[in-house]
C-alpha positions in Angstrom: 0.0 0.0 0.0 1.5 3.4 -1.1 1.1 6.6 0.8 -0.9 7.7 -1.9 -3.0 4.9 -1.0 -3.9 5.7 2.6 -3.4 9.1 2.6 -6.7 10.7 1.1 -9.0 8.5 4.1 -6.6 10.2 6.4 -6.7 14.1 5.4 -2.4 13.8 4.4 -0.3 13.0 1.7 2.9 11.5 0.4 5.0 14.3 1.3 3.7 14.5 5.0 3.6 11.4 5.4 7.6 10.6 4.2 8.3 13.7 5.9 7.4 12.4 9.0 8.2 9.1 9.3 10.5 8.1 6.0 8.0 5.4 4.9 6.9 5.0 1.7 4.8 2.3 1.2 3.8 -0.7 3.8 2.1 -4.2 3.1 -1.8 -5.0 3.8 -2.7 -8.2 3.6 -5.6 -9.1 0.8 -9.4 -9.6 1.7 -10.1 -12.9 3.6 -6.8 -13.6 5.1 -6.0 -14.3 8.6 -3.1 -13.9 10.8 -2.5 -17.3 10.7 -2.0 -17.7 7.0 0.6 -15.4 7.4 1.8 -17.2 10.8 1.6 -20.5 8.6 3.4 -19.1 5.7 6.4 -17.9 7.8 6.3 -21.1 9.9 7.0 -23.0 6.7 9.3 -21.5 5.5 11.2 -21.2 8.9 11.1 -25.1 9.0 12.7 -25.2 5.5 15.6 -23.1 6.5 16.3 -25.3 9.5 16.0 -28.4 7.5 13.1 -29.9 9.7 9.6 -31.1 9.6 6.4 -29.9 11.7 7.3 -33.3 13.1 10.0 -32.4 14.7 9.0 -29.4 17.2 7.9 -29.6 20.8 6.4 -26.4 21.0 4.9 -23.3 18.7 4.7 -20.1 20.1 2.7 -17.4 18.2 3.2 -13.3 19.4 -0.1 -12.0 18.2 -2.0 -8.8 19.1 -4.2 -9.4 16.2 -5.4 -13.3 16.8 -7.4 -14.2 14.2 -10.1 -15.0 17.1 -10.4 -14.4 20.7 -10.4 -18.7 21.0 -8.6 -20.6 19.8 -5.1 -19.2 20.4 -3.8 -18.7 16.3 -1.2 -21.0 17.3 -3.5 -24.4 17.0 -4.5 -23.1 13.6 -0.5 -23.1 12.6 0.0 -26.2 14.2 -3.3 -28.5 12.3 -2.3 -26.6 9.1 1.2 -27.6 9.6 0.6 -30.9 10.6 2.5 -30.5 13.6 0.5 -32.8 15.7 2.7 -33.8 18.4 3.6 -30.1 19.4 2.0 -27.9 22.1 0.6 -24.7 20.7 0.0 -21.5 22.6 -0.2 -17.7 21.6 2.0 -14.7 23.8 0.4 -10.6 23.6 3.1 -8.5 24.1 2.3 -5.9 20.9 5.5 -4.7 19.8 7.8 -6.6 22.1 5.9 -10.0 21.2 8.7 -11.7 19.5 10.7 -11.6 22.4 8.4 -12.7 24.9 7.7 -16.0 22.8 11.0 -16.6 22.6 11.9 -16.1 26.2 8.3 -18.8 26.6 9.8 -21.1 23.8 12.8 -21.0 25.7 11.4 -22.5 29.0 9.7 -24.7 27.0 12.4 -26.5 25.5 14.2 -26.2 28.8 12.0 -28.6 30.1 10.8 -30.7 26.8 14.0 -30.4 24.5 13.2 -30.2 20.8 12.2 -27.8 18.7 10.7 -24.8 19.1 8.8 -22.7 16.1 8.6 -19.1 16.8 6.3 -16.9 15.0 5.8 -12.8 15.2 2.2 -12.3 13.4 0.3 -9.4 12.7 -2.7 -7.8 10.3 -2.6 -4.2 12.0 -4.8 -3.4 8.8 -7.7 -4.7 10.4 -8.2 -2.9 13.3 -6.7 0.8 11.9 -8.9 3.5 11.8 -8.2 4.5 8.2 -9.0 8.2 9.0 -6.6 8.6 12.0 -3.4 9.7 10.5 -1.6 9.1 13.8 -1.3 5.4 13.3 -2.8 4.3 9.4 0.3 5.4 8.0 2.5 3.5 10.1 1.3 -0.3 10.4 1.0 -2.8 7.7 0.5 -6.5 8.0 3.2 -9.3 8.2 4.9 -12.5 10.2 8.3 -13.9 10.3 9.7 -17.0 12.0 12.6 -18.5 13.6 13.3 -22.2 14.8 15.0 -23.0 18.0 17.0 -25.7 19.4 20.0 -26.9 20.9 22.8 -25.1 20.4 26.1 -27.1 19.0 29.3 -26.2 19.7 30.3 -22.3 19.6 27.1 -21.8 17.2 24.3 -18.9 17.7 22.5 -19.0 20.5 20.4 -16.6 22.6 23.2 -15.0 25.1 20.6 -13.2 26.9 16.6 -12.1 27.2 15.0 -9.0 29.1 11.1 -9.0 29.8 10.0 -5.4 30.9 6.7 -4.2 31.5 5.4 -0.8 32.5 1.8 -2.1 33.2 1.0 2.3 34.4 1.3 3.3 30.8 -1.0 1.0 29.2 -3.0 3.7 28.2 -0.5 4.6 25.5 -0.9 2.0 23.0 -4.5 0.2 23.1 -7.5 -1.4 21.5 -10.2 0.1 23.5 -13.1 -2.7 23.1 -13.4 -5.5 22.1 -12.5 -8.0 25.1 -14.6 -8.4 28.7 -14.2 -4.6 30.0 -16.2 -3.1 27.0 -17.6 -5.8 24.6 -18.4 -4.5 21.1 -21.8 -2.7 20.8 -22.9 0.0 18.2 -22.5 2.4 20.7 -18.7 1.5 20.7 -18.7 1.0 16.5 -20.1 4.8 16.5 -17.4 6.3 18.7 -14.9 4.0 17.0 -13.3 2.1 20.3 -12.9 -0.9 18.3 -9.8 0.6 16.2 -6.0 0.5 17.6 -5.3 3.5 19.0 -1.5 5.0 20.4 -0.6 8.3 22.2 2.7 8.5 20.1 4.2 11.4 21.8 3.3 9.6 25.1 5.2 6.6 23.4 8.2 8.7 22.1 8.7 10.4 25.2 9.0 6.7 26.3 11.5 5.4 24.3 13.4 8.4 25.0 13.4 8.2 28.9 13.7 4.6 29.1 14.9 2.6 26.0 18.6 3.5 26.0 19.2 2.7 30.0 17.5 -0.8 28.9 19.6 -1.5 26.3 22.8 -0.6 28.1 21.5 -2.8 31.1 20.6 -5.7 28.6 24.3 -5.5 27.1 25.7 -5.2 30.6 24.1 -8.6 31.3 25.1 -10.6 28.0 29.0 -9.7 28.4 28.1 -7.8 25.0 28.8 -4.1 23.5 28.7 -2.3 20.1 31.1 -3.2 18.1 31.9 -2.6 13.7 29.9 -6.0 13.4 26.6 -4.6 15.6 23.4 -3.3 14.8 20.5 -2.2 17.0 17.2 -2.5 15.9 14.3 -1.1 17.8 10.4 -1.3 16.8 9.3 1.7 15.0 8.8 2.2 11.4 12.4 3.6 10.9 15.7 2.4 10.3 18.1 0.5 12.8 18.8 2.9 15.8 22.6 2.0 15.8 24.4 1.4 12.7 28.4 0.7 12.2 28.3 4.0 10.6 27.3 5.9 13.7 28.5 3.9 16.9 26.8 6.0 19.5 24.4 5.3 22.4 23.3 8.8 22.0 20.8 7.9 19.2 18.7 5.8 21.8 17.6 9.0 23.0 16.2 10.1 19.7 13.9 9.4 16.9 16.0 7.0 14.3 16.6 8.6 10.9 15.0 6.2 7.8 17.7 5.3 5.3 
């Protein structure tokens, strides 16, 4: 989807839109798909890379803050279409830091089982944008991507070290209004629009700014590991990598990323 594309619903265009955030274009997934045909899609071709078969996990783990239904967790729809029978399958809602709470879960999972885990970030964020609110249509698209973990052999990669934060007093900064048990869906909430994502986004860069780079330092601290010529930071926003070999310094924790 191009700017041009979601611009108009939203009272912007192209130019603003690059202006302010450097994207240009961001994927939707077609009519009728479902987070976990993207989840599945990923999953396969996560198992491919690692040379396995759905017969060979333990576990699938699927970070979701757009399940394709409130029950069943996505995960058992990856797992039947997969064919992964003898595998446990469970989905993790941590929005934006999803991935790494499912792989800190898959993690003590395999702890205990051994095995393989499959690990799956999923999203459609087109289905629940308000495409007139140019604070957040212009910045989410749809979109999975998988990893497969296991052992570790040798001096191979491995996961040197996971942090799990959560500042539970600042929910209110990033939300889906209804929708669940506090305010189930009735036209009273479709007319003010409460079923739509919604985000406070200087709330949620003054955020990043006070908080992110001391987390990262700390996080670094812990796994014996530091910038180096052969590093790069990525955070989640739509921009580029917040620390690039080209500019090794902390200092652009503290500030918006510029897109390359």
């Amino acid at each position: 989807m191009s700017n041009d594309e979601v611009a108009a619903a939203a009272g912007v265009d192209d130019a603003w839109i690059t202006g302010k955030t450097g994207i240009r274009e961001r994927r939707w997934a077609a009519d009728g798909q479902a987070t976990s045909d993207l989840a599945t899609a990923a999953g396969r071709a996560a198992l491919r890379s690692a040379d396995l078969t759905a017969e060979d996990l333990s576990v699938i783990v699927v970070a979701t803050s757009t399940p394709d239904r409130p029950q069943p967790p996505t995960a058992a729809y990856v797992q039947q279409r997969l064919g992964a029978i003898g595998a446990a399958a469970f989905d993790v809602n941590a929005v934006c830091s999803g991935m790494v709470f499912a792989l800190s879960a898959a993690e003590g999972v395999l702890t205990r089982t051994g095995g393989h885990a499959l690990v799956i970030g999923a999203d459609l964020y087109s289905r629940i944008l308000n495409r007139a609110d140019r604070r957040t249509v212009i910045l989410f698209g749809d979109g999975a991507g998988a990893v497969v973990m296991g052992p570790s052999v040798g001096h191979g990669p491995r996961i040197r070290h996971l942090a799990l934060h959560s500042f539970g007093e600042l929910s209110g900064l990033i939300e889906v209004p209804a929708g669940g048990s506090r305010m189930p869906v009735d036209q009273t909430v479709l007319d003010a629009g409460l079923q739509y994502f919604a985000m406070d986004g200087r709330g949620v860069r003054n955020f990043v700014g006070d908080h992110l780079p001391q987390l990262v330092k700390g996080s670094c601290t812990n796994a014996m590991s530091y910038p180096t010529t052969s590093t790069t930071l990525y955070r989640t926003r739509p921009t580029a990598p917040c620390w690039t070999p080209s500019s090794p310094t902390w200092n652009c924790l503290a500030r918006p990323c510029t897109a390359q």
